[in-house]
N, C-alpha and C positions, 0 to 999 in steps of 0.2 A: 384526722387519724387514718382512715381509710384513704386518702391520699399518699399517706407516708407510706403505706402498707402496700400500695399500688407502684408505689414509686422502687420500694424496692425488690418487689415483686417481677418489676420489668430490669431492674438491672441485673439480677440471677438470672433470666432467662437470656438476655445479651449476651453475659458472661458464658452460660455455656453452650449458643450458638458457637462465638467465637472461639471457644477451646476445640470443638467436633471440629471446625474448618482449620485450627491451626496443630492438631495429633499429627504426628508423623505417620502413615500410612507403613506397616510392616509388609513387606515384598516376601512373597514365597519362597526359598531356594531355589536357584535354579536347579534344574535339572543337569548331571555333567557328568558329560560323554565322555567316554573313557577313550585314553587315544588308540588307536590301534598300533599292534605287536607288532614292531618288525621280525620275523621268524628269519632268521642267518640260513641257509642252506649250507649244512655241513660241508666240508671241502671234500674233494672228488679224491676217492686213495689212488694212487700213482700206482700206472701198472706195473706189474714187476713179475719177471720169468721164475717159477715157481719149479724147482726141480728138487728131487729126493735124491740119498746116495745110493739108492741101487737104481735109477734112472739113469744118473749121471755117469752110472758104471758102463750100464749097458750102451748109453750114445759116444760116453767114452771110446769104446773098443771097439763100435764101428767107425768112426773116427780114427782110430789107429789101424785097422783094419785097410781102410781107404788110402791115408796116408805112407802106410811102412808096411802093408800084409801082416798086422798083426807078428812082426816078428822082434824078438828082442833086441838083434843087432841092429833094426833101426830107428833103437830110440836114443843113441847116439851117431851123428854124421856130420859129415865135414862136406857140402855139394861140389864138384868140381867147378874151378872157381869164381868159388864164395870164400869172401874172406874172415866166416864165422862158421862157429858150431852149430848144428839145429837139433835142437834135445827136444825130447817127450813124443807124446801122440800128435804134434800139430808143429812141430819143427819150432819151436822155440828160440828165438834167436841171439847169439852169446857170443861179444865183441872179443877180442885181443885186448890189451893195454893199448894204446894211443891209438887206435886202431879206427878209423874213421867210419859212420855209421851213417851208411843211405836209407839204409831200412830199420824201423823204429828196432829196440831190442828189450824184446820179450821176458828173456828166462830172468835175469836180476828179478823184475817186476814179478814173475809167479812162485820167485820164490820169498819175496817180500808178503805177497798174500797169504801162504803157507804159514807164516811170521804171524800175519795177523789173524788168523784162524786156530793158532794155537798148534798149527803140525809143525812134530819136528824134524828138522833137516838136517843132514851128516853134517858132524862137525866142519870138515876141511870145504863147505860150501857155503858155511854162517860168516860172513864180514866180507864175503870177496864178490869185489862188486865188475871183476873182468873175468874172463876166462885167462885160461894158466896154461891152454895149446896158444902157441901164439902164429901157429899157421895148420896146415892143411897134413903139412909133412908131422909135424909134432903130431897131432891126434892120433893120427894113424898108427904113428911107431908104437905110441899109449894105447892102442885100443884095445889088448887083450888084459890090462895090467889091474889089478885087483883093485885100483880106484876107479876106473872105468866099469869093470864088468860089478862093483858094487853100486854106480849110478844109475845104469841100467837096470836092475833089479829092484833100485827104489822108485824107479822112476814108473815100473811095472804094477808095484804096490801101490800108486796111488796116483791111480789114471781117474779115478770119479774125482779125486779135489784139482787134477787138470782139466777136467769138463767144468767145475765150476772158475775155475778163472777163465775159461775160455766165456762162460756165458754173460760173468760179467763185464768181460771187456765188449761183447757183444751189443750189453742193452746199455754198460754208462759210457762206451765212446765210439762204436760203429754205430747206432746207431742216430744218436745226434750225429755225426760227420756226415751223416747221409742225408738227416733233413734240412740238414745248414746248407748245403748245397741247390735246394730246392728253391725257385723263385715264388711260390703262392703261398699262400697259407691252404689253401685248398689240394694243393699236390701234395701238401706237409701230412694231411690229413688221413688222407686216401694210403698215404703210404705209409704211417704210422699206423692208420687201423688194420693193414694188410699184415703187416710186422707181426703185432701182437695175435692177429688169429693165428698165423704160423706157428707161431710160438707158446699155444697153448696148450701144443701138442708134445710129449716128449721126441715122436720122428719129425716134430718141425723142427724144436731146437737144434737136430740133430744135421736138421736139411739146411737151415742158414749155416750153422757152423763152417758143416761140409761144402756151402756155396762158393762162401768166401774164399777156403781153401784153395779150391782150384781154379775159381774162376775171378775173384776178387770182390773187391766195392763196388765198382762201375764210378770210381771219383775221380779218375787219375785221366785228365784231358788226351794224353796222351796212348792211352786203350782205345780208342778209337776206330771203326774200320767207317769211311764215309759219314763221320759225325757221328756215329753210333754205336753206344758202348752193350756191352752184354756182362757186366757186375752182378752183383746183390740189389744196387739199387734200380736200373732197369728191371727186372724179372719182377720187383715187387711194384714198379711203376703196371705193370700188363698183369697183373693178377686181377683177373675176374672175379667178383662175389656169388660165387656157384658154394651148395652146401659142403661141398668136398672142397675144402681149401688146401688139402695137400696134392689134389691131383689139379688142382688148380695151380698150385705154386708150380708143380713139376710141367705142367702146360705153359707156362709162362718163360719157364725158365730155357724149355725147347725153344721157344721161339724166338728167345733174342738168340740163343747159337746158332739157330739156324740163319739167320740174320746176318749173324757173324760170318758162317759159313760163305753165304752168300755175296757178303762185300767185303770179303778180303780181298787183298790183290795179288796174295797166292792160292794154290791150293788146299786149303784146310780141310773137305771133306772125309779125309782119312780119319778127323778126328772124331766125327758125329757120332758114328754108333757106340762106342766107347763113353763118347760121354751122355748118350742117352741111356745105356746101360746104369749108368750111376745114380742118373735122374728116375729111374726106378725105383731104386732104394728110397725114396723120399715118401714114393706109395705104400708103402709094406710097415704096418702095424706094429707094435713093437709087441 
C-alpha cells in the first residue's frame, strides 16, 4: 500500500516539475517609443510691394512731375519720331493698327488692369485694342478735340491706379528680367534682397520706378559704354548694406553714371548734375 502511495506520490510531483518547465513564460510589453514628429516649416510668404492709395498718389505725381512737369498736356504725346502715342505719367506706349512694335506696348495692358481691378474706363477706349491716331500728324490735329482733352483729364484722375500697374509690372516682370540675367544664385540673391529693402519704402518704390524711367534695366547688351551698363540692375548690383538704404541706393546709382560718364566715347558730362539732381529726390522722405 505505502508503495502504491509512493509511487503516485512521485508521479504528481514529475507531473508538476514538468508543467513549471513546460508554462509559457509571459514577456512584459515592450516599452514603445514614440516616433518622432516631423514638424513642416510653414512656407516662406513671398514678398510683395505693399503700397496704399494715397501712397501711390503721392509717388504717382512725383513721377509725373519727373516725367511731363506735372502738366496736363503731357499726359498725352506723340515724341518726334516715334511711331506711337505715350499716355499717362510714365508714357504709356500705344501702337497704330499694323503698326510694327520694337518696344513692348503698355497702355492696352494698363488699361486691361483697370478691367481687372473693377475701374471704369471711357466707353470709346473699352474693346480697342490699337490706337485710332494712326501717326504723329493725326494726334496733333486731335489734340485739343473733346476726346483728347476728356483722356487727359481721366488719365489725371487716376494717377494712384497708374502707380500701381507701374508697381506691378515692377515686382511680376522687371524684376525677374533682371535676375534671369544673373549668372549665380548668389548675385540672384544679393540683388533680390537689395530690391526689396528698396522697396520697403514708399520713396524707394518711387526711386526704382523713376530709375527705370530714365535710365533703364541695364539688360539690353547693347547700353553698354566699355562693357559697362548703368541700368536698375547695375546700381542695385553696387548697393552697399549701410542702414540708409535709400542713400545707399542713390550712392550707387551715382556711381555707375559716373562710370558711364566716364567711358563714353563722347562727352556726356553735361548730363551729370542734372541727373544727380534727380538722384536727390530718391533721399527726401516722403
Amino acid at each position: 500500500m505505502n508503495q502504491i502511495v509512493n509511487k503516485i506520490y512521485f508521479i504528481l510531483l514529475f507531473s508538476l516539475i514538468l508543467f513549471s518547465c513546460t508554462t509559457p513564460q509571459i514577456e512584459e510589453p515592450a516599452t514603445l517609443v514614440p516616433e518622432p514628429k516631423i514638424v513642416k516649416e510653414p512656407p516662406k510668404p513671398q514678398q510683395s510691394i505693399q503700397i496704399n492709395p494715397a501712397e501711390a498718389e503721392i509717388i504717382g505725381r512725383k513721377i509725373w512731375m519727373n516725367e511731363g512737369l506735372a502738366q496736363a498736356q503731357n499726359l498725352t504725346v506723340w515724341h518726334q519720331d516715334d511711331t506711337f502715342a505715350s499716355l499717362g505719367i510714365a508714357h504709356f506706349i500705344w501702337y497704330p493698327m499694323e503698326q510694327k512694335k520694337p518696344a513692348p506696348e503698355s497702355f492696352p495692358r494698363f488699361l486691361t488692369f483697370l478691367q481687372q481691378q473693377g475701374i471704369e474706363i471711357p466707353t470709346w477706349l473699352q474693346n480697342r485694342p490699337t490706337c485710332p491716331w494712326n501717326s504723329r500728324r493725326e494726334f496733333y490735329n486731335d489734340i485739343d478735340s473733346p476726346q483728347m482733352v476728356s483722356l487727359r483729364h481721366w488719365l489725371e484722375q487716376i494717377i494712384s491706379h497708374q502707380t500701381q500697374f507701374l508697381v506691378q509690372v515692377l515686382e511680376k516682370e522687371t524684376l525677374p528680367e533682371i535676375l534671369a540675367v544673373l549668372p549665380t544664385e548668389k548675385q540672384r540673391l544679393h540683388v533680390r534682397e537689395q530690391f526689396y529693402r528698396v522697396a520697403q519704402k514708399p520713396v524707394g518704390i518711387y526711386a526704382l520706378i523713376d530709375y527705370i524711367n530714365f535710365q533703364g534695366k541695364g539688360l539690353s547688351p547693347t547700353k553698354r559704354y566699355q562693357a559697362q551698363g548703368w541700368g536698375l540692375l547695375q546700381v542695385l548690383e553696387n548697393i552697399e548694406n549701410s542702414k540708409n538704404v535709400m542713400a545707399a541706393f542713390a550712392n550707387a546709382a551715382d556711381k555707375v553714371l559716373t562710370a558711364r560718364v566716364q567711358n563714353a566715347p563722347q562727352d556726356e558730362s553735361y548730363r551729370l548734375p542734372g541727373w544727380r539732381n534727380r538722384l536727390k529726390t530718391y533721399t527726401y522722405e516722403f
